[in-house]
KEZA-494797 format. One record per residue: residue number from 0; x, y, z negated of N, C-alpha, C in turn. Coordinates in Angstrom, 1 decimal. Example, Ala and Ser with C-alpha at 12.3 -4.5 7.8 and 13.67 -1.06 7.14 Angstrom:
2
NODE   num     n_xx     n_yy     n_zz    ca_xx    ca_yy    ca_zz     c_xx     c_yy     c_zz
NODE     0     13.2     -5.7     -7.8     12.3     -4.5     -7.8     13.2     -3.3     -7.8
NODE     1     12.8     -2.2     -7.1     13.7     -1.1     -7.1     12.9      0.0     -7.9
This chain:
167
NODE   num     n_xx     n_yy     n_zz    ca_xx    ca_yy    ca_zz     c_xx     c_yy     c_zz
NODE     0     41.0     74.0    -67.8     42.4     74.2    -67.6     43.1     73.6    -68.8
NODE     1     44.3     72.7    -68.9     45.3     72.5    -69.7     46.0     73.3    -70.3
NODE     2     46.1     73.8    -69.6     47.5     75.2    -70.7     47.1     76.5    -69.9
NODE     3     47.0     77.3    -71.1     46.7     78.9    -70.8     47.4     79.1    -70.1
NODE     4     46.8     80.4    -69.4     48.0     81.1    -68.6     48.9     82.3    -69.4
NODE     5     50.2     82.4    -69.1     50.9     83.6    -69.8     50.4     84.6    -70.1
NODE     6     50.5     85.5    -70.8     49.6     86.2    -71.2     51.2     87.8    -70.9
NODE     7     52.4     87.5    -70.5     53.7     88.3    -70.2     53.2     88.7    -69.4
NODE     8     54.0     89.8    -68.9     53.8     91.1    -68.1     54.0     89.6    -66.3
NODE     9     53.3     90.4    -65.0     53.7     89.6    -64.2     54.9     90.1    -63.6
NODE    10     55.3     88.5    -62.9     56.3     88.7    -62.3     56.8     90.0    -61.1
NODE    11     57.5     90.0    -60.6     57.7     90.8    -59.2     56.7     90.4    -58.4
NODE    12     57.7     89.1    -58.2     56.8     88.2    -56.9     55.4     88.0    -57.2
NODE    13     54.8     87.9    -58.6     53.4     87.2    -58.6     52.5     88.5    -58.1
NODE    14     53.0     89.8    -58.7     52.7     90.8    -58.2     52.5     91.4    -57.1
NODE    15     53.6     91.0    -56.0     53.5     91.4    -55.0     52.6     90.4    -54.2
NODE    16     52.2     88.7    -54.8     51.1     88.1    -53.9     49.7     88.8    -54.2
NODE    17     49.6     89.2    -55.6     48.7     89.6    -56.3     47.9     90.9    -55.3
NODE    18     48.6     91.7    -55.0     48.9     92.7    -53.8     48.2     92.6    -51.7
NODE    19     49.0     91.7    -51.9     48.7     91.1    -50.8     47.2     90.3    -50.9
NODE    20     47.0     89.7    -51.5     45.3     89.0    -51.9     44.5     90.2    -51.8
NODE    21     44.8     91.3    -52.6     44.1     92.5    -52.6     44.0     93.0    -51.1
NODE    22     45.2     93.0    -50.4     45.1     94.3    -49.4     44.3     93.8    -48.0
NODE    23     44.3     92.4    -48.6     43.7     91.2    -47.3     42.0     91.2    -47.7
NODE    24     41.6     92.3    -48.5     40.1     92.1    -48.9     39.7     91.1    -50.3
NODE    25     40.5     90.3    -50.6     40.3     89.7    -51.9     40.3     89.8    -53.1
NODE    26     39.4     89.1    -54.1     39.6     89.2    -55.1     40.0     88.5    -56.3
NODE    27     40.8     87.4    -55.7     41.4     86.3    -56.3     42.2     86.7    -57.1
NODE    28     42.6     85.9    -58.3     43.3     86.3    -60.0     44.9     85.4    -59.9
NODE    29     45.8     85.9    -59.5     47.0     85.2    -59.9     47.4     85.3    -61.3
NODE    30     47.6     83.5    -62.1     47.7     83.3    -63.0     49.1     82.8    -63.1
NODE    31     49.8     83.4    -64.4     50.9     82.6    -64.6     51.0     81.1    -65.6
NODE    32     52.0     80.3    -65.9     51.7     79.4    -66.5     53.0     79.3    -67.0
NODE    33     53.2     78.8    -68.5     54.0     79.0    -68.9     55.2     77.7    -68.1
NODE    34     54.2     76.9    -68.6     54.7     75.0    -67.2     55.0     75.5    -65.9
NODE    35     56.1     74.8    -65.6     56.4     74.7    -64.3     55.0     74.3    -63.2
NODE    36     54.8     75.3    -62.2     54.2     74.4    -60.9     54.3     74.4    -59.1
NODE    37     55.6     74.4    -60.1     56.3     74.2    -58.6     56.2     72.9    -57.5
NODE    38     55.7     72.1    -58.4     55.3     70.6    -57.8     53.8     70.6    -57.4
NODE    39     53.6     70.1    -56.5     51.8     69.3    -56.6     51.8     69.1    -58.1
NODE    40     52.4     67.9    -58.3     52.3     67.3    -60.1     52.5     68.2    -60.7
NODE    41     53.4     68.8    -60.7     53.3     70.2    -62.0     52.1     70.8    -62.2
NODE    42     51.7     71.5    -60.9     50.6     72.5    -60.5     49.4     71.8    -61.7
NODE    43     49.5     70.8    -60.7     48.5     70.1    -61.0     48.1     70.0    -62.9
NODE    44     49.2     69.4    -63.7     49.4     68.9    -64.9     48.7     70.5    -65.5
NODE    45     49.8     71.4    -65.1     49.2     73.1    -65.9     47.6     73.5    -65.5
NODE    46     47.2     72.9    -64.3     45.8     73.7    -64.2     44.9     72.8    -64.7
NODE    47     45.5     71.4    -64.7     44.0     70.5    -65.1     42.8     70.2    -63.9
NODE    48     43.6     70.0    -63.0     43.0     69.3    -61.6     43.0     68.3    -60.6
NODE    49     43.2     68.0    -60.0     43.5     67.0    -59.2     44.5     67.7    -58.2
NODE    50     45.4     66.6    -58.3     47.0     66.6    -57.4     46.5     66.8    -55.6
NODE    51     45.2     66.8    -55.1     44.8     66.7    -54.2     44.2     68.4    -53.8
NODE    52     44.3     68.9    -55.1     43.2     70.5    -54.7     44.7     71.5    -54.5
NODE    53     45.7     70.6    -54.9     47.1     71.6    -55.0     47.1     71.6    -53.5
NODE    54     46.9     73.2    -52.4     47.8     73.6    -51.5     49.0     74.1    -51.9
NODE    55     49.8     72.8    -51.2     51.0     72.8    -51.0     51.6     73.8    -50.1
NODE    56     52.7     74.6    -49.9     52.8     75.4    -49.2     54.4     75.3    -48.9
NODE    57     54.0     74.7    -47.5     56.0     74.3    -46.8     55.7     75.3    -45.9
NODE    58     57.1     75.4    -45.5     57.7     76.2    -44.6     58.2     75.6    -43.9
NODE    59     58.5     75.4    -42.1     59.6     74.5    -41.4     60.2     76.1    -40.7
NODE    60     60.9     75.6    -39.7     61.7     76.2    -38.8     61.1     75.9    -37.5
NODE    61     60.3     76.5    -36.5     60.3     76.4    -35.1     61.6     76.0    -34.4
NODE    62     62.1     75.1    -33.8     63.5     74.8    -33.2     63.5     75.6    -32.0
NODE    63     62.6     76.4    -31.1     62.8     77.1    -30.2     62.9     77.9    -30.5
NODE    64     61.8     78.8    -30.7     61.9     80.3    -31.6     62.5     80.6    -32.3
NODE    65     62.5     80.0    -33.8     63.4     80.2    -34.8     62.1     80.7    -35.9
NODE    66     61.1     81.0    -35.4     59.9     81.7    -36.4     59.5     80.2    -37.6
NODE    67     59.0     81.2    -38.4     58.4     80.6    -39.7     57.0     79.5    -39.1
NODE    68     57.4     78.5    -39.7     55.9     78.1    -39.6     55.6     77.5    -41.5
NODE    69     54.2     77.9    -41.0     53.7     77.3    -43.0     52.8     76.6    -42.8
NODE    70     52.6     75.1    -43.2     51.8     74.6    -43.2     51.3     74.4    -44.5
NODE    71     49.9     74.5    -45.1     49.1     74.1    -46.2     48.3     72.9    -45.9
NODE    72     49.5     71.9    -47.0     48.7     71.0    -47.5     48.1     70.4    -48.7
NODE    73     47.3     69.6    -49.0     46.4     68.8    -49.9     48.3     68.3    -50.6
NODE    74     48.2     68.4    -51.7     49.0     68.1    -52.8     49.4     66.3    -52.4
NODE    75     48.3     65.9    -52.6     48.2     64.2    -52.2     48.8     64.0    -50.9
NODE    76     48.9     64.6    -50.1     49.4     64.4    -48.6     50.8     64.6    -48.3
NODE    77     51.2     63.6    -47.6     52.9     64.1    -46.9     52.3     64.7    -45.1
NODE    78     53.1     65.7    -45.0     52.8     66.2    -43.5     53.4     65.8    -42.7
NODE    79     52.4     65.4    -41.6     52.8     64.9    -40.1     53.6     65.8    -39.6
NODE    80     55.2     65.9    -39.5     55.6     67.2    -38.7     55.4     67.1    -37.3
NODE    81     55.6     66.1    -36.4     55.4     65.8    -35.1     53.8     66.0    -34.8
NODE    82     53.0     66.0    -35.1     51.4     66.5    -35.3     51.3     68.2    -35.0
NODE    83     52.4     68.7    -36.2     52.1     70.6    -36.5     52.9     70.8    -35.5
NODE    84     54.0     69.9    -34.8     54.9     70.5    -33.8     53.8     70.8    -32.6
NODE    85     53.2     69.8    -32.1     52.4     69.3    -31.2     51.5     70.7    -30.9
NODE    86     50.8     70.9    -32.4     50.3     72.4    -32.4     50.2     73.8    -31.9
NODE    87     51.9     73.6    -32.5     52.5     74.8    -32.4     53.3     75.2    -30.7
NODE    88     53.5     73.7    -29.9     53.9     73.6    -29.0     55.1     73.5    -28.5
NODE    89     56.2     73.6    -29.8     57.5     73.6    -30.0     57.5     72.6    -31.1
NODE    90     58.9     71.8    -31.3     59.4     70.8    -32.3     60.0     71.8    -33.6
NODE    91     59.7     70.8    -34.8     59.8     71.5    -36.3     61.4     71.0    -36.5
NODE    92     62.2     72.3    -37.1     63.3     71.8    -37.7     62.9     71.9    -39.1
NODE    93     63.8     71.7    -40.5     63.8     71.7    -41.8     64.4     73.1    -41.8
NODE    94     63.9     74.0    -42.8     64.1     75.4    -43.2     64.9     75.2    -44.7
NODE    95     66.2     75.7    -44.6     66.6     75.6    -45.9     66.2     76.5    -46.8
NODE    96     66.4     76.6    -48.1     66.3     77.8    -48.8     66.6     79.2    -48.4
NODE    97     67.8     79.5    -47.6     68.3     80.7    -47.5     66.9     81.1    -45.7
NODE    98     66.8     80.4    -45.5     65.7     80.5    -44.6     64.2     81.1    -44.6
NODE    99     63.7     80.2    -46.3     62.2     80.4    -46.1     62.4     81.9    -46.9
NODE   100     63.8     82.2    -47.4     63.8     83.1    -48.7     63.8     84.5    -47.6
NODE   101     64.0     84.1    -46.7     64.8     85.3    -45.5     63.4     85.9    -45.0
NODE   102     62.4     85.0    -44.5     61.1     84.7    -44.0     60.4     85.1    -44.5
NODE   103     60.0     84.6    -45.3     58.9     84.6    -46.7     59.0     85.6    -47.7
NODE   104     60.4     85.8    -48.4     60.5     86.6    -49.4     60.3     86.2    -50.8
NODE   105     60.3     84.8    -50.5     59.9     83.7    -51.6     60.7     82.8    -51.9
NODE   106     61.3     82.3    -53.0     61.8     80.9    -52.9     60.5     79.7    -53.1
NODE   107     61.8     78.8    -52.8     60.9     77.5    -52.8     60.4     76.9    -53.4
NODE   108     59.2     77.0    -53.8     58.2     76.2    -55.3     57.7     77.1    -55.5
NODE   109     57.7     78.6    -55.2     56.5     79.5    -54.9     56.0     79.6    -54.0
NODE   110     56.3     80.2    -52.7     56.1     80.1    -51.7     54.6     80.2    -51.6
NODE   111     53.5     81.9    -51.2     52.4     81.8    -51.0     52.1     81.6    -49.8
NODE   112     50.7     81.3    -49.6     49.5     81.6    -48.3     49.8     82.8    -47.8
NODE   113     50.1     84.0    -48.4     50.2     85.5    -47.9     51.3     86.3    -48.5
NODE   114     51.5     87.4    -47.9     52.4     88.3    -48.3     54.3     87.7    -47.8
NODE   115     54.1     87.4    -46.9     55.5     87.2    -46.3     55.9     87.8    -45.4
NODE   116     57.5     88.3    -45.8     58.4     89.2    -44.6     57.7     89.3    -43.5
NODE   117     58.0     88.2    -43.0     57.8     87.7    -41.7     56.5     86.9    -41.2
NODE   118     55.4     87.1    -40.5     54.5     86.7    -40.3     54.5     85.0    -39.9
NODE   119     54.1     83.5    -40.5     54.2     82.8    -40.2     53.7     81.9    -39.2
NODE   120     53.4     81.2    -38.0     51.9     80.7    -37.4     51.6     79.6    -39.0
NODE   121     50.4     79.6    -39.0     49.7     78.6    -40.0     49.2     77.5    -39.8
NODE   122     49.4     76.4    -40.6     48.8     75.4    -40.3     47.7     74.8    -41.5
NODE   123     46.7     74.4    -41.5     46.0     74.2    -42.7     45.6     72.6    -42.7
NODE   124     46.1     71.9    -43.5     45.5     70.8    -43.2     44.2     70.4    -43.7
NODE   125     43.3     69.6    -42.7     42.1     69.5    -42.9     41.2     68.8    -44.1
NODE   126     42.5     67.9    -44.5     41.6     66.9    -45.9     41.1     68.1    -47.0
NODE   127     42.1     69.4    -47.3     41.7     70.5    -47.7     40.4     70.9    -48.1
NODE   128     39.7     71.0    -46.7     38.4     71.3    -46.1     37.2     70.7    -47.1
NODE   129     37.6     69.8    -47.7     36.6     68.6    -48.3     36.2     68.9    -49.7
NODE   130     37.3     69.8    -50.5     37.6     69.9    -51.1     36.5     71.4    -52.3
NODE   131     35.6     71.8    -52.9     35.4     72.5    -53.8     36.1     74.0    -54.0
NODE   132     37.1     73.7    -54.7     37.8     74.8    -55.0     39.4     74.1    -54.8
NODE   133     40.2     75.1    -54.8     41.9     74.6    -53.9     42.7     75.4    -55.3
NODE   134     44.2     75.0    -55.1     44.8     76.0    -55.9     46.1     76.3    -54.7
NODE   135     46.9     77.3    -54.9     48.0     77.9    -54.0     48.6     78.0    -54.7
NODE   136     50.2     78.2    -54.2     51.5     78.8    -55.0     51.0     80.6    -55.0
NODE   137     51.7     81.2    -56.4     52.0     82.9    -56.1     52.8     83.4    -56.0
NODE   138     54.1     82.8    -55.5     55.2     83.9    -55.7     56.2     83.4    -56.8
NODE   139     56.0     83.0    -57.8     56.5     82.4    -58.5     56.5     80.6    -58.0
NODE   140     57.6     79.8    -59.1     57.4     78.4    -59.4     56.5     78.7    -60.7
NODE   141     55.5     79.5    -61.3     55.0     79.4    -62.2     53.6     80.0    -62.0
NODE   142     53.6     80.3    -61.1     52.1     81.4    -60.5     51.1     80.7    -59.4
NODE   143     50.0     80.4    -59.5     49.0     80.0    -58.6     48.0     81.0    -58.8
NODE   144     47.2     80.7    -57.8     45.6     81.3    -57.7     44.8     80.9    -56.9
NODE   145     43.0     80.8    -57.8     42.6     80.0    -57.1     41.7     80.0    -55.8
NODE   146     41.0     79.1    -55.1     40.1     79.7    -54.0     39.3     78.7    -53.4
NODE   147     38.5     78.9    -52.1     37.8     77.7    -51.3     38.6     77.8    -50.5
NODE   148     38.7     76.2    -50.2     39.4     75.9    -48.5     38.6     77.3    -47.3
NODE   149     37.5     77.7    -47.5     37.1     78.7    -46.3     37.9     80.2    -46.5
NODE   150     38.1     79.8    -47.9     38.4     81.4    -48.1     40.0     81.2    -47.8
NODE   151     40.7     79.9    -48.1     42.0     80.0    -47.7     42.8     80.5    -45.9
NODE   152     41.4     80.0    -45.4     41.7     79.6    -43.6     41.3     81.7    -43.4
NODE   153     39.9     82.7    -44.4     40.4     83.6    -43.9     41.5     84.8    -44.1
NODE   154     41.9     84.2    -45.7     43.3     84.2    -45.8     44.5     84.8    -44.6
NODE   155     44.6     83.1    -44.4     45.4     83.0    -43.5     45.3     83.0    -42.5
NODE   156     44.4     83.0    -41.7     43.6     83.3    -40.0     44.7     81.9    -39.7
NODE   157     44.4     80.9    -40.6     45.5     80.0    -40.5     44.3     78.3    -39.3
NODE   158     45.6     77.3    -39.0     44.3     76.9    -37.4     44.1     75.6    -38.6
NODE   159     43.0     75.0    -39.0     42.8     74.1    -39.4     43.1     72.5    -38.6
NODE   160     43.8     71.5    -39.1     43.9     70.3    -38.8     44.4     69.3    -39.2
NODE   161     43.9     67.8    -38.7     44.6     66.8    -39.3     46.3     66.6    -39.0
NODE   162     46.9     67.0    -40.6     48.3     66.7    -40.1     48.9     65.8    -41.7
NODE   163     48.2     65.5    -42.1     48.2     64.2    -43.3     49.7     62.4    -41.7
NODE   164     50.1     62.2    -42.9     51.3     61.8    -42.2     50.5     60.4    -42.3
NODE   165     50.5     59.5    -41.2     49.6     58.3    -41.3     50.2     56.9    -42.3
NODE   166     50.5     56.1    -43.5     51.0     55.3    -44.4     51.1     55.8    -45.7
């Protein structure tokens, strides 16, 4: 790793993913950092990994429903939304902040795998899969934690697929 993690009391939010990791059977360590990582590139820069192990964690809008959807991606990847739409069986709108914050209970550049208001369908993208070990948002733009692509999918009872955007 590049830069320690904080050594300050944790956040609310990191706490409450911290929580949720727990109550889902886990034993994963939410770390804070004093660096921003709220970016893939950030994440990435404070843990000292590859921009590819960063799950990324978006949120859209279901245009019929109105429900959350979260897709986890590989850091390196832009998401196919017409792909997760296909999935999900309904078309993706763009979720603004007051949206994912409503949803989730998170802002944006934290935004975890778990512990959200509202239950999201998941999507996991599959380049993921290839991958060692992964890192997640926690609740914070400053909190991650880490895990295997297997242990993320039971996480999130989330559906694994190719949705890497093709160019």
């Amino acid at each position: 790793m590049s830069e320690a993690p904080s050594q300050a009391p944790m956040k609310d939010s990191a706490r409450r993913v911290q929580q949720a990791i727990e109550s889902a059977g886990f034993d994963f360590q939410v770390r804070e950092f004093p660096a921003s990582t709220r970016t893939s590139e950030e994440a990435a820069a404070a843990i000292g990994c590859d921009v590819a192990q960063i799950a990324k964690s978006l949120i859209f809008r279901a245009k019929d429903s109105n429900r959350p959807v979260l897709v986890m991606a590989s850091g390196a990847n832009r998401v196919d939304e017409k792909a997760v739409g296909r999935l999900l069986g309904e078309k993706l709108g763009r979720a603004d902040a007051d949206f994912v914050r409503a949803a989730t209970g998170f802002a944006i550049g934290g935004v975890p795998p778990v512990g959200h208001r509202e239950a999201p369908a998941v999507f996991i993208d599959a380049d993921l899969m290839a991958l060692d070990e992964i890192w997640a948002a926690a609740g914070t733009p400053n909190a991650v934690f880490r895990l295997t692509p297997p242990e993320l999918v039971a996480l999130t009872g989330g559906q694994v697929a190719a949705l890497k955007k093709a160019g």
